[in-house]
FIKOLZA-1660 file (N, C-alpha, C; in steps of 0.1 Angstrom, whole numbers, plus 5000, padded with zeros to 4 digits):
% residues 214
   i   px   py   pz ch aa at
   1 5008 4988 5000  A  X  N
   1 5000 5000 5000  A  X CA
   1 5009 5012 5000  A  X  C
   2 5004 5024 4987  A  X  N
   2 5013 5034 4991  A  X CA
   2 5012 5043 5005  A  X  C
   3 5022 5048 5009  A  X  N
   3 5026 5054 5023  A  X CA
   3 5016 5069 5019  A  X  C
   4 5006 5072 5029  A  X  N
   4 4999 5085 5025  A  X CA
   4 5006 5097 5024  A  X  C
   5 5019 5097 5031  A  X  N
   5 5028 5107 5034  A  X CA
   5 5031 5112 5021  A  X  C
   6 5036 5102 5010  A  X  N
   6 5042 5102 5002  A  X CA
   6 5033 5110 4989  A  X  C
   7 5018 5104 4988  A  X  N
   7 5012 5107 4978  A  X CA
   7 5011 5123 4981  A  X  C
   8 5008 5129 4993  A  X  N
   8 5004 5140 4999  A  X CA
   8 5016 5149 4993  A  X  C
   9 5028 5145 4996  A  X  N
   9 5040 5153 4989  A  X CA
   9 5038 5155 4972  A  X  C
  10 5039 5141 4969  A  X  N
  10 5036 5139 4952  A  X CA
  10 5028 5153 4947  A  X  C
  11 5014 5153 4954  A  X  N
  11 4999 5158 4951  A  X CA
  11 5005 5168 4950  A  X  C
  12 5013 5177 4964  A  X  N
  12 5018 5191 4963  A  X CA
  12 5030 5195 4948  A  X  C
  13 5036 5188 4947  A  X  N
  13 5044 5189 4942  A  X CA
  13 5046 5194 4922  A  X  C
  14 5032 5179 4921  A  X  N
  14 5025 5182 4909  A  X CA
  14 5018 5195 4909  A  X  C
  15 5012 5199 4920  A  X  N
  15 5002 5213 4919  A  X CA
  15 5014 5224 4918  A  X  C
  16 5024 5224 4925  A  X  N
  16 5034 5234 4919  A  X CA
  16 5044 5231 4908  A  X  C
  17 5040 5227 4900  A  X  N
  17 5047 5221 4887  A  X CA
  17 5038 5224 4879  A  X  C
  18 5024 5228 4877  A  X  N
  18 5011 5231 4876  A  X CA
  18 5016 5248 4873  A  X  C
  19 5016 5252 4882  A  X  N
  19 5020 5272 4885  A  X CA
  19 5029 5272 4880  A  X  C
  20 5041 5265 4874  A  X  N
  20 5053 5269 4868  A  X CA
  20 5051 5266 4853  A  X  C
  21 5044 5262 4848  A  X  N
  21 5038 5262 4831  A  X CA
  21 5052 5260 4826  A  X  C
  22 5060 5250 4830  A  X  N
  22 5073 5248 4817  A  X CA
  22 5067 5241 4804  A  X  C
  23 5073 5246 4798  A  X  N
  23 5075 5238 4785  A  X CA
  23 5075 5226 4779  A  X  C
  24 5088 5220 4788  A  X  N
  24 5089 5205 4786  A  X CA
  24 5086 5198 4799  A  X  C
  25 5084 5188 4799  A  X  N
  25 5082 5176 4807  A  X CA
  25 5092 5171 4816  A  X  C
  26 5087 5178 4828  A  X  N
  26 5096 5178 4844  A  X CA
  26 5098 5163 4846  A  X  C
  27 5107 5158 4851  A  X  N
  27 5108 5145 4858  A  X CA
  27 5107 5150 4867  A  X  C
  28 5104 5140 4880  A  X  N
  28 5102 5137 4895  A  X CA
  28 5115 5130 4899  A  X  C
  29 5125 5139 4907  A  X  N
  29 5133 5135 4908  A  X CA
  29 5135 5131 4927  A  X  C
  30 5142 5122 4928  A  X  N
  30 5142 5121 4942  A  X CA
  30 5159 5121 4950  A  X  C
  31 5155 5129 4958  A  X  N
  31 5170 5132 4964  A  X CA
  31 5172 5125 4977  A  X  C
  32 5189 5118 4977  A  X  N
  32 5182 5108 4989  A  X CA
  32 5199 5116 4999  A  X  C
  33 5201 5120 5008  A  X  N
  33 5211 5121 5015  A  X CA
  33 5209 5114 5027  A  X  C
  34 5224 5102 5028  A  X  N
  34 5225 5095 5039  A  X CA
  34 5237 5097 5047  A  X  C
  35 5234 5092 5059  A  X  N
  35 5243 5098 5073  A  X CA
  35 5248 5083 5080  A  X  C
  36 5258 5090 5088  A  X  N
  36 5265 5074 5094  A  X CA
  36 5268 5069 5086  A  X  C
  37 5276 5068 5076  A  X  N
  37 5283 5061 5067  A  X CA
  37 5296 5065 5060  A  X  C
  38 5307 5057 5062  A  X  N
  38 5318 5059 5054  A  X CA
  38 5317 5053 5038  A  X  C
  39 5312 5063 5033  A  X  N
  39 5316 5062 5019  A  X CA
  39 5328 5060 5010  A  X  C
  40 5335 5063 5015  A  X  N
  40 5351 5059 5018  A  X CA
  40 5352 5045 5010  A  X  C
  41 5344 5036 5019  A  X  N
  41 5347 5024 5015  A  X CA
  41 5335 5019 5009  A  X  C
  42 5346 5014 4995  A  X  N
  42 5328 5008 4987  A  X CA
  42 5321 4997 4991  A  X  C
  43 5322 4992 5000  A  X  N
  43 5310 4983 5010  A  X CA
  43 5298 4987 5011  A  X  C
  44 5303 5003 5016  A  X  N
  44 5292 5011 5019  A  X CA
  44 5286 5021 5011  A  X  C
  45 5287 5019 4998  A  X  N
  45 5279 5028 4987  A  X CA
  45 5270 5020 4984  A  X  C
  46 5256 5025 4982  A  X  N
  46 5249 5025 4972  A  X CA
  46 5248 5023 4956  A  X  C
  47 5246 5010 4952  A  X  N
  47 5247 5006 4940  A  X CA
  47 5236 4993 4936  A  X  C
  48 5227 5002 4930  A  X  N
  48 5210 4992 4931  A  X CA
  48 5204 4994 4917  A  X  C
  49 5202 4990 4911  A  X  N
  49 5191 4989 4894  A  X CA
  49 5178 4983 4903  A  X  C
  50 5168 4995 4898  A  X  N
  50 5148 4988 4904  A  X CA
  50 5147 4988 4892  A  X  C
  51 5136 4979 4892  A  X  N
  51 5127 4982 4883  A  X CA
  51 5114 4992 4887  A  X  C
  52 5109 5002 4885  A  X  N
  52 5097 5006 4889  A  X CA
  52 5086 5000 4883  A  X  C
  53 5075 5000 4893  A  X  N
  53 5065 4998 4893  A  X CA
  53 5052 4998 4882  A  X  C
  54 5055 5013 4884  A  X  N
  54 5048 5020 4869  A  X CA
  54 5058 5030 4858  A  X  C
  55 5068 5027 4860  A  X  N
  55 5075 5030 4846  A  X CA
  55 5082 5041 4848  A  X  C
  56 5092 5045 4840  A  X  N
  56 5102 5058 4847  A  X CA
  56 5091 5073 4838  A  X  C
  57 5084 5070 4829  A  X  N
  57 5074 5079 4825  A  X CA
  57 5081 5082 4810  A  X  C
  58 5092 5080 4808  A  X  N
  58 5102 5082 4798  A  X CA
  58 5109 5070 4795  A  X  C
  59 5113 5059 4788  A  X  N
  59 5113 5046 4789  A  X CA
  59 5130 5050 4788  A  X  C
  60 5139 5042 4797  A  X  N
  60 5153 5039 4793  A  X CA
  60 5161 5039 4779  A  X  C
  61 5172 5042 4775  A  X  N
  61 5177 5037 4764  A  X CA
  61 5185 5028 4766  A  X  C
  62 5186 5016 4755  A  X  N
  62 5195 5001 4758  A  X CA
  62 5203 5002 4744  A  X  C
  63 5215 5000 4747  A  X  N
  63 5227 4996 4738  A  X CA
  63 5230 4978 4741  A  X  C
  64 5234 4975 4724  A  X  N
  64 5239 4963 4729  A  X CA
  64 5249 4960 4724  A  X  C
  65 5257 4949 4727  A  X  N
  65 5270 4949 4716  A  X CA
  65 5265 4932 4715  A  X  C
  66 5265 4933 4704  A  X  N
  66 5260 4912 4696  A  X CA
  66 5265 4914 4683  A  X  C
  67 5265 4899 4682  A  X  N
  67 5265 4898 4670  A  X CA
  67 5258 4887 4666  A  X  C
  68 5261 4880 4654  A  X  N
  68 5252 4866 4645  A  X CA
  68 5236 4869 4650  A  X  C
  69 5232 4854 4654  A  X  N
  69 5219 4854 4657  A  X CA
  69 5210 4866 4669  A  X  C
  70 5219 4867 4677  A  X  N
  70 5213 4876 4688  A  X CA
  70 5214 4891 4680  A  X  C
  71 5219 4894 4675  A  X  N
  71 5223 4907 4666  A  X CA
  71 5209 4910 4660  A  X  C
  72 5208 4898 4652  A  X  N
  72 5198 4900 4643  A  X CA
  72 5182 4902 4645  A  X  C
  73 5178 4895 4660  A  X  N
  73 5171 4892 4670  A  X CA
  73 5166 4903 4676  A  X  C
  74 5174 4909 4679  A  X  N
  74 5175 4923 4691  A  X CA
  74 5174 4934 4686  A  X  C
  75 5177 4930 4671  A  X  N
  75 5179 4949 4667  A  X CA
  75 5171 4956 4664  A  X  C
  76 5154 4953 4666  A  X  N
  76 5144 4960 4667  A  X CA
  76 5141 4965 4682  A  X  C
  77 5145 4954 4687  A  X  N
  77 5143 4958 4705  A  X CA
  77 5154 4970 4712  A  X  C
  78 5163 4969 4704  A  X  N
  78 5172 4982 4714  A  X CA
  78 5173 4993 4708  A  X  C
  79 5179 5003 4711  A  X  N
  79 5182 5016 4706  A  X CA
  79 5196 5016 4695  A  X  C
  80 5201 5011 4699  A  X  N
  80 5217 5008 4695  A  X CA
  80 5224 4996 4692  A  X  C
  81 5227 4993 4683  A  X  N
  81 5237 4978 4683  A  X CA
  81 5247 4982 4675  A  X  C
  82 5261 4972 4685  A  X  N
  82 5272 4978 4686  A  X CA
  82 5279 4965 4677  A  X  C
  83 5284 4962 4666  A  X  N
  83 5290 4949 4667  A  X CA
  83 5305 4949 4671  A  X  C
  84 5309 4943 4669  A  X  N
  84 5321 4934 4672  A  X CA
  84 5333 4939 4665  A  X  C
  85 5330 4943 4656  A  X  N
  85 5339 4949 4641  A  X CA
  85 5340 4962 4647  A  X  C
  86 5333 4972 4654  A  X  N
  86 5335 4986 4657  A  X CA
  86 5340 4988 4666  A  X  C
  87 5345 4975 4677  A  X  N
  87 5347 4980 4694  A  X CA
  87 5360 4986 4690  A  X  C
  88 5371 4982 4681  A  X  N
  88 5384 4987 4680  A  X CA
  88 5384 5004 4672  A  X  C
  89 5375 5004 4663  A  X  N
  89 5372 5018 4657  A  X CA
  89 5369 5028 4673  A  X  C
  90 5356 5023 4677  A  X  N
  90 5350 5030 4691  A  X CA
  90 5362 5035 4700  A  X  C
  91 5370 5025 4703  A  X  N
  91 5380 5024 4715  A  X CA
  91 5389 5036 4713  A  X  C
  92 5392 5037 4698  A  X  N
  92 5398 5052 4687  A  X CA
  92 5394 5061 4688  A  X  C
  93 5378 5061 4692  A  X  N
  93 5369 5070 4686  A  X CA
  93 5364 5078 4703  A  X  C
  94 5374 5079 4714  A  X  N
  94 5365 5077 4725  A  X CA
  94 5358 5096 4728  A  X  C
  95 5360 5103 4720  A  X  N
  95 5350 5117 4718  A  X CA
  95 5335 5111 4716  A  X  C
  96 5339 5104 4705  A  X  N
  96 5326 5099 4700  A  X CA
  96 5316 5087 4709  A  X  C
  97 5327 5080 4714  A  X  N
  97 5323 5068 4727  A  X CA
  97 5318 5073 4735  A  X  C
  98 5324 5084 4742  A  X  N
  98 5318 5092 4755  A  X CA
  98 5302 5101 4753  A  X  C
  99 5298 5099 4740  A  X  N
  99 5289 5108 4738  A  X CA
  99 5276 5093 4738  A  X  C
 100 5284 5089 4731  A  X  N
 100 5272 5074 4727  A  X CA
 100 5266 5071 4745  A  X  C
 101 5280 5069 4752  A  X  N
 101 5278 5067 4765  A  X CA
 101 5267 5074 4774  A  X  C
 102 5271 5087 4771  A  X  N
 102 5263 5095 4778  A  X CA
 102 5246 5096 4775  A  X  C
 103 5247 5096 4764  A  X  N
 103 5231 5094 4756  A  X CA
 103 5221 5083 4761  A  X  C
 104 5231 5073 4763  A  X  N
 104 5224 5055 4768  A  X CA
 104 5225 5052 4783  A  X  C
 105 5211 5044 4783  A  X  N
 105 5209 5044 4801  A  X CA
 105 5219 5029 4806  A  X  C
 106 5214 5023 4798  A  X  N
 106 5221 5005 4799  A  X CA
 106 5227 5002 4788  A  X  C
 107 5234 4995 4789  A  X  N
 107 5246 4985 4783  A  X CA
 107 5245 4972 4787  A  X  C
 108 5239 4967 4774  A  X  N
 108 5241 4946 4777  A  X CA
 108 5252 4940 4763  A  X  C
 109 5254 4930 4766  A  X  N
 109 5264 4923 4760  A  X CA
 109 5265 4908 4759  A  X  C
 110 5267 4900 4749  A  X  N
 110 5268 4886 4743  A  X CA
 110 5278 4884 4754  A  X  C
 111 5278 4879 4761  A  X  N
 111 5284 4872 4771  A  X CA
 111 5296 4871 4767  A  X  C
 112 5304 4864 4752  A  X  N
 112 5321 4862 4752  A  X CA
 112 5321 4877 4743  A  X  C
 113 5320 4887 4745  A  X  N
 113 5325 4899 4741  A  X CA
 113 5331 4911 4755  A  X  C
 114 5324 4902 4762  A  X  N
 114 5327 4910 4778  A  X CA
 114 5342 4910 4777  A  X  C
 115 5349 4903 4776  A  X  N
 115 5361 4907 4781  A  X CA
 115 5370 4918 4770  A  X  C
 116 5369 4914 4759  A  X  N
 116 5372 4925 4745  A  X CA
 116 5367 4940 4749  A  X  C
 117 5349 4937 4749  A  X  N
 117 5349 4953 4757  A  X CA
 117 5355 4959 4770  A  X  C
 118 5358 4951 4782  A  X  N
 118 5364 4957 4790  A  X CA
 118 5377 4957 4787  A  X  C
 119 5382 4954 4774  A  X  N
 119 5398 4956 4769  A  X CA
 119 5396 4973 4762  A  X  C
 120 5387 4972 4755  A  X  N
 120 5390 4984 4747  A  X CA
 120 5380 4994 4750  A  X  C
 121 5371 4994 4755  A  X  N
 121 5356 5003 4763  A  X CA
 121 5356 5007 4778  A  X  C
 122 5360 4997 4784  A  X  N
 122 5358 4997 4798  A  X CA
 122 5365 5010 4802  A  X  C
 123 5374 5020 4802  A  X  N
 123 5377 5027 4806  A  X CA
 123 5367 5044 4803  A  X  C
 124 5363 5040 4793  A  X  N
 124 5345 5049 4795  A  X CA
 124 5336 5047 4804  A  X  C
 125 5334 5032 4798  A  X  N
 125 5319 5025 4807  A  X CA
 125 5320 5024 4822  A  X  C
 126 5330 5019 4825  A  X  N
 126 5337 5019 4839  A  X CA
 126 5332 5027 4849  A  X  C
 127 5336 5041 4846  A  X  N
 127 5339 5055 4856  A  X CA
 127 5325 5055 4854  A  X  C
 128 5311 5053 4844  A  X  N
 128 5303 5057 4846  A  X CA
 128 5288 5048 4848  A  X  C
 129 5293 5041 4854  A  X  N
 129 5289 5028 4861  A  X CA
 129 5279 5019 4852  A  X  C
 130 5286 5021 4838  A  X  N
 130 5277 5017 4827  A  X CA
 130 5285 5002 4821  A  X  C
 131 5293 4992 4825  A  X  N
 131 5300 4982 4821  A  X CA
 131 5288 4974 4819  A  X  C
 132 5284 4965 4803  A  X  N
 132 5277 4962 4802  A  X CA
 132 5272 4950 4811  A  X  C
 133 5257 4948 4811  A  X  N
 133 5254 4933 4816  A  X CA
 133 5257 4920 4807  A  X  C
 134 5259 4910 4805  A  X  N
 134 5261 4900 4799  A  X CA
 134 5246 4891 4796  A  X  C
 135 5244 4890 4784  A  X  N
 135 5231 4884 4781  A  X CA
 135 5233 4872 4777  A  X  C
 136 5226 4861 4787  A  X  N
 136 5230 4850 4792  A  X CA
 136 5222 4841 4782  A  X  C
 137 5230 4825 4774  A  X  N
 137 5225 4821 4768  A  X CA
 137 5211 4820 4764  A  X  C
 138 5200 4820 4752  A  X  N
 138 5195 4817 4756  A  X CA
 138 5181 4824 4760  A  X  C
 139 5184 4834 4769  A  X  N
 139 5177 4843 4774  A  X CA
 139 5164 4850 4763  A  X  C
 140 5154 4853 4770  A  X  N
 140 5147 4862 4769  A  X CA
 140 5149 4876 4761  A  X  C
 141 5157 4878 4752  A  X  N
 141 5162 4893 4750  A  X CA
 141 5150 4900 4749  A  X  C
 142 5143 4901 4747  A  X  N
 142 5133 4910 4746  A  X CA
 142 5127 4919 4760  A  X  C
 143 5120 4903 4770  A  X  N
 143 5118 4908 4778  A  X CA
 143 5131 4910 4792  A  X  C
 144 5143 4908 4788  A  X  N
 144 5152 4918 4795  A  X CA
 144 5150 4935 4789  A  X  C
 145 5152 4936 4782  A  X  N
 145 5152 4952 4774  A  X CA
 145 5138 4956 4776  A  X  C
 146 5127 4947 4781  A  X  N
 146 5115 4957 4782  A  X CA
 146 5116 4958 4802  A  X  C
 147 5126 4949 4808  A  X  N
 147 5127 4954 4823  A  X CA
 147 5138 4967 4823  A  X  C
 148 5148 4964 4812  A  X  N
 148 5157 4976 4814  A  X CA
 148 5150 4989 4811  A  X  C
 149 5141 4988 4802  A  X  N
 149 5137 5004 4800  A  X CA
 149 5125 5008 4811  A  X  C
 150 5124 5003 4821  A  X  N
 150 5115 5006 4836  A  X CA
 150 5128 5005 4846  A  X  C
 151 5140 5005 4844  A  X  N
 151 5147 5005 4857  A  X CA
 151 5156 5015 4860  A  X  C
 152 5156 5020 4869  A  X  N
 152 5163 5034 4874  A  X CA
 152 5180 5026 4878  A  X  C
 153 5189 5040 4883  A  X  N
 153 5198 5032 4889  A  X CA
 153 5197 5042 4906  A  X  C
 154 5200 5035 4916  A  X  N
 154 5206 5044 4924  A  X CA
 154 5218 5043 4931  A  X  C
 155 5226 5053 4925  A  X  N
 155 5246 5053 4932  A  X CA
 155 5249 5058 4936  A  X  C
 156 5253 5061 4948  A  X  N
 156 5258 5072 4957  A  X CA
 156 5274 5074 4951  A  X  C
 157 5279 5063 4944  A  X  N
 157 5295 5068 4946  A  X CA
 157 5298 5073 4959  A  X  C
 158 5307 5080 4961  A  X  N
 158 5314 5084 4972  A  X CA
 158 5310 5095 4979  A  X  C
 159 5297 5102 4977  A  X  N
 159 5287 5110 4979  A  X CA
 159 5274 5104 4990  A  X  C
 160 5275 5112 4998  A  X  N
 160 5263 5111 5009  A  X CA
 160 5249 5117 5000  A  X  C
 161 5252 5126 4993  A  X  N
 161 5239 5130 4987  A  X CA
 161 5236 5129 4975  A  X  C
 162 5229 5118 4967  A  X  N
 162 5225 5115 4954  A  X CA
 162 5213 5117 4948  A  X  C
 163 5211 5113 4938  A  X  N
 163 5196 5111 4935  A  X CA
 163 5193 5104 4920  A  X  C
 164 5179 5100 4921  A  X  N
 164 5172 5096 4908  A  X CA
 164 5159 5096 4907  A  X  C
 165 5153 5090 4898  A  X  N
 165 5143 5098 4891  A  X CA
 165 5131 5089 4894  A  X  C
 166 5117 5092 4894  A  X  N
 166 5108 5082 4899  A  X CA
 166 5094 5087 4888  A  X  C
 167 5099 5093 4879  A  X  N
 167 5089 5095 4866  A  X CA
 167 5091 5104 4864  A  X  C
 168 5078 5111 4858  A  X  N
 168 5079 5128 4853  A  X CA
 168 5062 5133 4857  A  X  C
 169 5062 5144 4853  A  X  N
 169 5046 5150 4861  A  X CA
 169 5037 5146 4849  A  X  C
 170 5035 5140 4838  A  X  N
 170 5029 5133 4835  A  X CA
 170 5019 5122 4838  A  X  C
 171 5027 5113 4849  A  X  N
 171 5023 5104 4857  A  X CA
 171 5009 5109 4868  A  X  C
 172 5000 5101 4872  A  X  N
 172 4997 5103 4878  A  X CA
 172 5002 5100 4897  A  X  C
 173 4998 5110 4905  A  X  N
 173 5000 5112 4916  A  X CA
 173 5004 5097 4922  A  X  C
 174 4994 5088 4923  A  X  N
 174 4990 5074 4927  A  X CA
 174 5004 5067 4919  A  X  C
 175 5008 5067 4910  A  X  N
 175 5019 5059 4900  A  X CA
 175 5031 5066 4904  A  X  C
 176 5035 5079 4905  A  X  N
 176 5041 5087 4912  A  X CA
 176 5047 5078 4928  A  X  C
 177 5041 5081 4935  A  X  N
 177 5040 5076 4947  A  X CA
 177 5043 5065 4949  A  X  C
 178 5038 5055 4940  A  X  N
 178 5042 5035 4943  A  X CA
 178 5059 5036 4939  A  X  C
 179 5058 5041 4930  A  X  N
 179 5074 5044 4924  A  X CA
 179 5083 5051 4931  A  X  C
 180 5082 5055 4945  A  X  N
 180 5088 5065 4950  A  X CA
 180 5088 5054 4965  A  X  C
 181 5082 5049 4972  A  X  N
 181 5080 5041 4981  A  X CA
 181 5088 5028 4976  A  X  C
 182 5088 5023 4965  A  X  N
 182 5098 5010 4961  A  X CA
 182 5110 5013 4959  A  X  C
 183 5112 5029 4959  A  X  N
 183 5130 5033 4957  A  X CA
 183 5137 5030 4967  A  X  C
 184 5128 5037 4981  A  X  N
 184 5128 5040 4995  A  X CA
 184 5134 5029 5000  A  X  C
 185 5120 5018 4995  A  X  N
 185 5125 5004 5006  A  X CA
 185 5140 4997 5000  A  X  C
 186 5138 5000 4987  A  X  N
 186 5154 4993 4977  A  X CA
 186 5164 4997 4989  A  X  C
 187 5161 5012 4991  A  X  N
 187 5173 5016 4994  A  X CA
 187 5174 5013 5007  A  X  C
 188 5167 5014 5021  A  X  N
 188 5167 5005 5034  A  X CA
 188 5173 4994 5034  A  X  C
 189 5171 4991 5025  A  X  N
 189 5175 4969 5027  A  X CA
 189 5187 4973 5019  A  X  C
 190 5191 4980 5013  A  X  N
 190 5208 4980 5008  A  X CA
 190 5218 4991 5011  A  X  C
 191 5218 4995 5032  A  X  N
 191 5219 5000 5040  A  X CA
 191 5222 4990 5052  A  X  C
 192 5229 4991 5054  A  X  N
 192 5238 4990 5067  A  X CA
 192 5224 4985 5081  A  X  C
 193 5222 4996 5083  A  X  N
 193 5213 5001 5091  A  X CA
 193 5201 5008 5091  A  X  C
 194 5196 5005 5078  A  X  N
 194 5184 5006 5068  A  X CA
 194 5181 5018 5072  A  X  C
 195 5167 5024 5079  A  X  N
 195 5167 5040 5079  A  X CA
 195 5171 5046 5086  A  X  C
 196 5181 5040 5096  A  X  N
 196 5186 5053 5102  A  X CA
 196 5201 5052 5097  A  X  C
 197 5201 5051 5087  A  X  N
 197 5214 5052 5079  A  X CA
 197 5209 5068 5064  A  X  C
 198 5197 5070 5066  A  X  N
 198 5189 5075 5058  A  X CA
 198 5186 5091 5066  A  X  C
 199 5195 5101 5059  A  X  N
 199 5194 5115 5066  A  X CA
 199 5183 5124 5064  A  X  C
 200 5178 5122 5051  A  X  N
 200 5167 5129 5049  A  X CA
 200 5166 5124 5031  A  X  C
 201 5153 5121 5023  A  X  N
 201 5147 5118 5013  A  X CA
 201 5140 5134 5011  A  X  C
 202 5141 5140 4998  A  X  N
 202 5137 5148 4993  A  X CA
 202 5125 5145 4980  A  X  C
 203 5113 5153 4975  A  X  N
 203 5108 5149 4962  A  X CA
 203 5106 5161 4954  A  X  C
 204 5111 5167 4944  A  X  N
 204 5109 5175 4937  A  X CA
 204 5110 5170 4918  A  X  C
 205 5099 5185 4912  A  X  N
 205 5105 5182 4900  A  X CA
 205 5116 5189 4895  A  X  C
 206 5117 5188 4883  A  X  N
 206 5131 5191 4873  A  X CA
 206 5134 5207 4883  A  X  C
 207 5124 5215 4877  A  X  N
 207 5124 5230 4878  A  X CA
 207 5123 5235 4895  A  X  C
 208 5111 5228 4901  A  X  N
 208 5104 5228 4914  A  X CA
 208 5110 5230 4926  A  X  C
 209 5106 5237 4936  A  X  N
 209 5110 5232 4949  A  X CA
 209 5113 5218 4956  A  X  C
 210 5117 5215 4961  A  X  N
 210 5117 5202 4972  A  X CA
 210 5105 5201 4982  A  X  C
 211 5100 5189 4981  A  X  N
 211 5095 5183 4996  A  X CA
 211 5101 5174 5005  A  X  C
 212 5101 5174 5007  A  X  N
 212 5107 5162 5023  A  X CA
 212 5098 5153 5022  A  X  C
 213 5100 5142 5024  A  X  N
 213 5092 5129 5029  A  X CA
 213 5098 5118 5043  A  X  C
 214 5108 5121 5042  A  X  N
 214 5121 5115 5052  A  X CA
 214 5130 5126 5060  A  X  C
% end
């Protein structure tokens, strides 16, 4: 059940996103700053892929690197396919790598190309916690790429205060809110000392003030 606290924030939030008449289409962004923790040491960061509930309101973008059968398979379902023949041009090309990078939410991969990419890519994908997933014999490719484009990431890196996104004001209030409560709990259970490792949760949009909910 969503937490009432939460929709009550949402409700406000969308009403003042309402009075600011932008243009384009605010995401709902959520800010999470946590306390008692040495970030210091990566034990203690934050590093979670959700899926939401009702959808990021703007669907992910997925890159893939395949080839043969899976290549040919996939390449309606992703945004991008990378083959095998370009990782050495790309690796040359890293103005151009770093932009592809930045553009794309997830990165998956034919399982024996993992290592080639992390020979000649990984020092992009790496820093930006984008090293692809490995897509396991076999698999489902379809319905992996329709969970990747519903899943957020949440990383603190070495920062006490991060954030991500839980839709856009599009969404309704109710879909808002379920998506905002499943971040929450992700993030308690991948905490030390679940909320009281948790200094304060913020909810605003793009442009908007902040609410508090934590």
């Amino acid at each position: 059940m969503t937490d009432k606290k939460t929709i009550e924030v949402v409700k406000k939030i969308l009403d003042e996103s309402k009075k600011l008449n932008r243009k384009f289409k605010q995401n709902i962004d959520v800010v999470i700053n946590l306390k008692n923790l040495d970030l210091n040491d990566p034990k203690n960061r934050v590093d979670e892929e959700i899926i939401l509930p009702k959808g990021r309101g703007k669907e992910a973008t997925v890159t893939l690197f395949a080839s043969g059968d899976l290549a040919i398979k996939s390449k309606k379902h992703v945004d991008l396919l990378i083959k095998p023949e370009e990782l050495e041009d790309l690796s040359k090309e890293k103005k151009k790598f770093k932009k592809i990078v930045d553009n794309h939410d997830f990165f998956i991969a034919e399982a024996p190309l993992m290592p080639t990419i992390g020979k000649t890519l990984g020092t992009v994908l790496g820093p930006r916690g984008k090293m692809p997933k490995p897509v396991p014999p076999h698999a489902d490719i379809s319905g992996m790429i329709k969970n990747l484009r519903n899943t957020i990431k949440l990383r603190s890196k070495s920062s006490k205060t991060f954030h991500t996104i839980a839709g856009n004001v599009e969404m309704s209030e109710e879909d808002i809110s379920e998506n905002i409560d499943v971040i929450i709990k992700r993030l308690e259970g991948s905490l030390e000392r679940g909320r009281m490792n948790i200094g304060s949760v913020y909810v605003k949009t793009t442009m908007g003030p902040s609410e508090r909910i934590i």
